[in-house]
C-alpha positions in Angstrom: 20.2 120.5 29.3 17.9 118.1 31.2 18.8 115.1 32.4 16.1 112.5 33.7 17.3 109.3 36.0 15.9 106.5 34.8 17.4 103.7 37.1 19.4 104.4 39.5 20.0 100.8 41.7 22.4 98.5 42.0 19.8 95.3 41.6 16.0 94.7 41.0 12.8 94.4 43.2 9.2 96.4 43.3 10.2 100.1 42.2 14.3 99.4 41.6 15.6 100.2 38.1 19.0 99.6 37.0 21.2 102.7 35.7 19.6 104.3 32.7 19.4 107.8 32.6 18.1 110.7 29.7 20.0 113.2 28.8 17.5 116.0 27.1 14.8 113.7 25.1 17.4 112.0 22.6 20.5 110.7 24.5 20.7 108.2 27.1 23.4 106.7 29.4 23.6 103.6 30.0 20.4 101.1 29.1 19.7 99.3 32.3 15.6 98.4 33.7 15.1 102.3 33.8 14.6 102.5 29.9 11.5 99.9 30.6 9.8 103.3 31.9 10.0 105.2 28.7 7.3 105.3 26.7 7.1 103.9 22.9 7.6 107.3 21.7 9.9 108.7 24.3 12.3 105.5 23.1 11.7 106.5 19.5 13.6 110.0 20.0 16.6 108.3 21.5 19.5 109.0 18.9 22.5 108.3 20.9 23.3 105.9 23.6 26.5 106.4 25.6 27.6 103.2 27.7 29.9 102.8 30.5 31.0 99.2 30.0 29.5 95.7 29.4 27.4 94.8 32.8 23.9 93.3 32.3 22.9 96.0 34.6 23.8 98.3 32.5 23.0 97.4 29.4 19.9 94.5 29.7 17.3 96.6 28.5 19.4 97.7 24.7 17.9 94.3 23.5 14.5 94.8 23.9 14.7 99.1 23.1 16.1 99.0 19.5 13.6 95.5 19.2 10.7 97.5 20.5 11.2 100.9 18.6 12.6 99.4 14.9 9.5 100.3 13.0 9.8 104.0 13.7 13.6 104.4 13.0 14.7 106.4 10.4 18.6 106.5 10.9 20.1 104.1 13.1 20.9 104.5 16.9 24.4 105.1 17.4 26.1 102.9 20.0 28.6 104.7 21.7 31.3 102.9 24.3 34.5 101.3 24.7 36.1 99.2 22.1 35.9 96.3 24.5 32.0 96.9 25.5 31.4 97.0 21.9 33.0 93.9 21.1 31.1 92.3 24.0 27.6 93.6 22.8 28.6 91.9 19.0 29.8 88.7 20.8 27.8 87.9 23.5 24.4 89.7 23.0 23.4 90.8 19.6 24.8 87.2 18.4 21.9 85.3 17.0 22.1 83.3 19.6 21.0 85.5 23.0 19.3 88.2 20.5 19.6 89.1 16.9 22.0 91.2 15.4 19.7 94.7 15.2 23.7 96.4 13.6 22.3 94.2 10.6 18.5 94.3 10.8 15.7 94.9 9.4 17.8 95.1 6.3 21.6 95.6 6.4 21.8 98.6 4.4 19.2 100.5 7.1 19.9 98.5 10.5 18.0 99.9 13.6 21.4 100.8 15.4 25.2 101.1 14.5 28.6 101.2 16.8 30.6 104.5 17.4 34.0 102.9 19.6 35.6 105.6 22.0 39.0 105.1 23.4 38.8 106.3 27.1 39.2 110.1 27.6 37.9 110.7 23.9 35.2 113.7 23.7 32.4 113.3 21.3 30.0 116.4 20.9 26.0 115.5 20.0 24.2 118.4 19.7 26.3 121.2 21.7 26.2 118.8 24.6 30.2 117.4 25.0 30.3 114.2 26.3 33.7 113.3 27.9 34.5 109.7 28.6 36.9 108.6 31.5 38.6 105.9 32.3 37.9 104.2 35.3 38.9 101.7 37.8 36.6 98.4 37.6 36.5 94.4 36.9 36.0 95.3 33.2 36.7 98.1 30.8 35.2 100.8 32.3 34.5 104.6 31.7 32.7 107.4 33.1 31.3 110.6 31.7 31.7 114.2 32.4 28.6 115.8 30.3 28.8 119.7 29.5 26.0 121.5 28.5 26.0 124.5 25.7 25.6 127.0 28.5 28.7 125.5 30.0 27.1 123.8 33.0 28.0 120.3 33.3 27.7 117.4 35.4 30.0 113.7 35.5 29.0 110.2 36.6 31.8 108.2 37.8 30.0 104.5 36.3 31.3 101.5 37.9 34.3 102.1 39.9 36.7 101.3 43.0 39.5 104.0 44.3 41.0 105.9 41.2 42.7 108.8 40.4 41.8 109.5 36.3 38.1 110.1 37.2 39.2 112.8 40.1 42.1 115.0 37.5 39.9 114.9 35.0 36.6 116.8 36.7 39.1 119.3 38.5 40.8 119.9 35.2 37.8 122.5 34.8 36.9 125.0 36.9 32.6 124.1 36.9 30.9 121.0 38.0 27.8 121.8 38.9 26.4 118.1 39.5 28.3 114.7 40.7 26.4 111.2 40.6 28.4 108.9 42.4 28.4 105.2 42.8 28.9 103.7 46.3 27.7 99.9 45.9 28.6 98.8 49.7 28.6 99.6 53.3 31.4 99.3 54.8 30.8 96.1 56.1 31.2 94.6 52.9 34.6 96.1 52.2 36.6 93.3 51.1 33.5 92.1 48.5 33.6 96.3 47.2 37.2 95.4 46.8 37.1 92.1 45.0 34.2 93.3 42.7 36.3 96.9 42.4 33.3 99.0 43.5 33.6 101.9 45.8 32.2 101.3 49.5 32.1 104.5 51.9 35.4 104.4 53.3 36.6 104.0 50.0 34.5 106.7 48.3 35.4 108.8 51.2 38.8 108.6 51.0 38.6 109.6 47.2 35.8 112.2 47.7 39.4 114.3 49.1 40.3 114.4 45.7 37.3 116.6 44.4 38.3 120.2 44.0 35.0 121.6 43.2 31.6 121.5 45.0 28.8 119.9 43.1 25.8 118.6 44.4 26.5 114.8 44.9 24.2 112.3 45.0 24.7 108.5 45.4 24.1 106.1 42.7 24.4 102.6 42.2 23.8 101.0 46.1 22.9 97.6 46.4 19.4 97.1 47.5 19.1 97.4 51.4 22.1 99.9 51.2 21.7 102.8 50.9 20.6 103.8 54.4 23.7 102.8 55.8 26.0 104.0 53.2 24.4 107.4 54.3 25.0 107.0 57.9 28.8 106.0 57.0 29.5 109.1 54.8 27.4 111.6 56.9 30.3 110.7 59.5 33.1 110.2 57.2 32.6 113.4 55.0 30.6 115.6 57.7 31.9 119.0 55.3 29.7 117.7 52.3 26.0 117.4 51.8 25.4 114.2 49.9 22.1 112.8 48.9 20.6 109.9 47.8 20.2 109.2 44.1 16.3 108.9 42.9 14.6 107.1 40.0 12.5 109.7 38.1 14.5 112.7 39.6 15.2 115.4 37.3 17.8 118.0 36.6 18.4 121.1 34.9 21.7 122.0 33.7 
């Protein structure tokens, strides 16, 4: 299993892409500014898109992929996510009104892309890969994803969250975990906004980092821009028995 980062910031500027990231050649998570990166044909082999909730940053660029790529699908792209992200993509995106409605286009009987809802912790298997959704702790209906490949390797991506406890049981419910992508939007300097907005910041992430059983490689995801240097410092002195890195658009994986 290979899984590409697309995007991995937490806002936009001259080379920042917002969370998107490939799974093999046909699956992606999430559909943020990363997917802008793929090429026409690389987007044409997507089958599957897995979304953690309803943020623009994470799904702006769904609009413009499905528009971009209609002409060269055969079987629609299935839409995986929440019942509540679902219902926001029908209501306030794909709505006529911000962008047509590609669950009903070209032609209803063949549209370009169709909705699969997932309550949280439901597994859904695509291709030998299991993808494992979990619930998590943020300002909307949130989940994360623990991905496990045929081989049995696997790695999980914690989404958009603030201090939990599902995300934590259900990675050390298995005894492998061979890759953790972690979001840590703040310093700690902006604790009370991580709070309010219920993302992690390092003391937080720290304090939940105590939880993990199992000894991936971690990498941080999801820092605001101008953030991630200090986030570093923080958790290089808050969690001085792990090695944790910093998240990279275009990094590869193999799993």
């Amino acid at each position: 299993m290979k899984l590409r980062i697309l995007g991995c910031d937490g806002g936009i500027g001259r080379g920042l892409r917002t969370t998107s990231m490939l799974v093999d050649d046909d699956v992606l998570i999430d559909a943020g500014s990363g997917v802008g990166d793929l090429t026409l044909d690389e987007m044409a082999n997507i089958r599957h898109i897995f979304l953690t909730h309803s943020h623009l940053d994470h799904v702006a660029f769904l609009p413009l992929l499905v528009d971009s790529i209609f002409e060269r699908i055969e079987q629609p792209i299935v839409i995986h996510g929440l019942p509540a992200t679902i219902q926001a993509l029908r209501e306030h995106v794909f709505n006529w009104a911000i962008w047509p409605d590609f669950a009903k286009l070209p032609v209803v009987n063949k549209p370009v892309m169709k909705y699969q809802e997932h309550p949280a912790g439901d597994i859904c298997e695509v291709g030998g890969r299991r993808f494992e959704s979990i619930p998590m702790n943020h300002i909307v209906p949130t989940v994360g994803y623990r991905v496990e490949s045929a081989a049995g390797m696997s790695f999980a991506f914690t989404g958009d969250t603030t201090t939990n406890d599902t995300f934590w049981e259900a990675v050390n419910a298995y005894p492998r975990l061979d890759l953790l992508l972690l979001e840590v939007a703040f310093s700690n300097e902006y604790e009370d906004l991580s709070n309010s907005a219920r993302h992690y910041c390092s003391k937080t992430v720290a304090a939940d980092l105590a939880k993990l059983k199992l000894d991936p490689q971690i990498y941080l995801t999801h820092h605001k821009p101008e953030e991630n240097s200090r986030i570093l410092e923080e958790l290089e002195q808050l969690v001085p028995d792990r090695v944790i890195k910093q998240l990279k658009n275009n990094k590869s994986f193999s799993l």
